[in-house]
N, C-alpha and C positions, 0 to 999 in steps of 0.2 A: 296367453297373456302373462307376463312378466310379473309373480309379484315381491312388493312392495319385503325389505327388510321392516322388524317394530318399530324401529328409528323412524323408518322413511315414510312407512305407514301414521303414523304420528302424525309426522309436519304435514303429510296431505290434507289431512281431518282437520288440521290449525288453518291449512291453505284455505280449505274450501269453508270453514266457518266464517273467515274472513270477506269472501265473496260472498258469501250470507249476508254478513253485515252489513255491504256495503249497496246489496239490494234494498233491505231494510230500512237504512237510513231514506232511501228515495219514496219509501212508502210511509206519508206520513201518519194516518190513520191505523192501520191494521195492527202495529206492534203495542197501540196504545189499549185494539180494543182486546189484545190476546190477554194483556196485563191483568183485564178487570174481572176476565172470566173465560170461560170456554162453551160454547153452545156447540156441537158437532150435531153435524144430523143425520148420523149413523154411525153403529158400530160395527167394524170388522173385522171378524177373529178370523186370522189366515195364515199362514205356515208364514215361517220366519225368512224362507228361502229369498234371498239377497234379489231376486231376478223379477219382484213381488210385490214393489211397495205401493201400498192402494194409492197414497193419496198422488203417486204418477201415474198409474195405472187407470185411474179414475180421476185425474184433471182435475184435482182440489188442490185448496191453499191449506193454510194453517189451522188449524182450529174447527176445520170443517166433517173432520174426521173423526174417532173415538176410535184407535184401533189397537189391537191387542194383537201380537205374532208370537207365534212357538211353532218349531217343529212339526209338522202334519196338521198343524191348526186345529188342536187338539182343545177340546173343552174340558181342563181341567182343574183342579179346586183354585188356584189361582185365576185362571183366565175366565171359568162362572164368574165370581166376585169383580172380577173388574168389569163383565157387561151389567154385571147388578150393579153396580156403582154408576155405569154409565144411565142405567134406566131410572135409576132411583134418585139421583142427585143432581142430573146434566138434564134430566126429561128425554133423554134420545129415544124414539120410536121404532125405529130399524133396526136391524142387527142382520147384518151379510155375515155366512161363513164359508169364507172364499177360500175353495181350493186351486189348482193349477196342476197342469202339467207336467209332464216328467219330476214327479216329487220324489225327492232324495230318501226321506224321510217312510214314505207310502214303500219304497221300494225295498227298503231295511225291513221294514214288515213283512213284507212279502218273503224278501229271504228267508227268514227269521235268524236264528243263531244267537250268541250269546254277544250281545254287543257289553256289554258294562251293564251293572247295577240302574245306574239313571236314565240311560238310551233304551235300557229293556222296558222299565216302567213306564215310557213315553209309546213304546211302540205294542204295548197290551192297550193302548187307547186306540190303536187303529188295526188290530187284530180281527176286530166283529165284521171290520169292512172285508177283511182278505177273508174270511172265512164265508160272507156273506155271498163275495165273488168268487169261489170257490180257488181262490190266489188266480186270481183272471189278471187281465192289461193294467199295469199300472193306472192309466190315467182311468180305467172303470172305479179300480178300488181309491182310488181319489175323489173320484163325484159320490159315491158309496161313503167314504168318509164323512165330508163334509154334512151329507143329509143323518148321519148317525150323530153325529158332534153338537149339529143343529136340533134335533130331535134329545140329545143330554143335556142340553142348556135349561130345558124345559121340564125333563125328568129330575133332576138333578136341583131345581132351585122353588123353589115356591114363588120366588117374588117375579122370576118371568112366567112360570106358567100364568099366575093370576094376571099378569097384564098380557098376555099372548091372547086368553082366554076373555079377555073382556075387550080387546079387540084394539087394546091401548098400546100393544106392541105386534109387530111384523119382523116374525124371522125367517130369511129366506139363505137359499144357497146359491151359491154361483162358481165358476170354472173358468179359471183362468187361461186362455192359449199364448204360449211363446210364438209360435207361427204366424198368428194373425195381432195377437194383441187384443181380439176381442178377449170381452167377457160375455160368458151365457147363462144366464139365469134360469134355473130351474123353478 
């Protein structure tokens, strides 16, 4: 696949926000009720990987979603706070932490090496997994991740263990496949 010069790259993102808008304008309801607030009925922390994005992956619209992306789908101190935001402020009850397939991210771990200062600190968050899997198949140290990442959320924050614990919040993992397109929930 051919890409895109910054230029050209640019006008695409201008193209396609325009076909945005020109869906939008035929929906008269939904753009008014995004304006007033956001209610999502879940949140999903899930790698950043382009190939990923829940709310296609999961056949939502706008505002149905709460989703946080980073590299390996990492739980950390930015992405805790933004599901504490989403549980404490929005009321979202759910929390997915979706991994996938062939991750780019899982497999830099696995290498290991010295990637830079800020890709190493990203990838000591998904260390416990490759170690856990004794550096086994990517896609193991990916579902390994995500149940590690899900299980920090909780170590890591007071305000979801106490609503995980009272039974006011559900966080689960799941695994994305390129091949099928499903997702399978562990």
């Amino acid at each position: 696949m051919p890409r895109f010069s910054n230029a050209a790259a640019l006008e695409w993102l201008r193209d396609g926000n325009q076909r945005f808008l020109e869906r939008v304008k035929a929906d008269e309801h939904r753009p008014a009720d995004l304006v007033r607030g956001q209610d999502p009925e879940a949140v999903v922390l899930g790698c950043a990987d382009s190939r990923v994005p829940p709310e296609i992956v999961f056949d939502v619209g706008l505002g149905e979603l709460f989703v946080i992306r980073v590299a390996g789908g990492v739980a950390n101190t930015a992405s805790i706070a933004s599901v504490e935001y989403a549980v404490t402020q929005l009321g979202t009850r759910l929390v997915v932490v979706l991994a996938h397939e062939k991750c780019g991210a899982v497999s830099a771990a696995i290498q290991g090496g010295d990637a830079g200062r800020n890709l190493n600190r990203l990838m000591e968050y998904i260390e416990p997994a490759v170690q856990r899997c004794h550096e086994g198949d990517v896609n193991d140290v990916a579902r390994m991740n995500a149940k590690l990442n899900a299980e920090r959320l909780v170590a890591e924050s007071e305000i979801l263990r106490e609503a995980a614990e009272s039974g006011d919040l559900r966080i689960a993992t799941a695994f994305h496949r390129f091949t099928t397109g499903a997702v399978e929930f562990d």
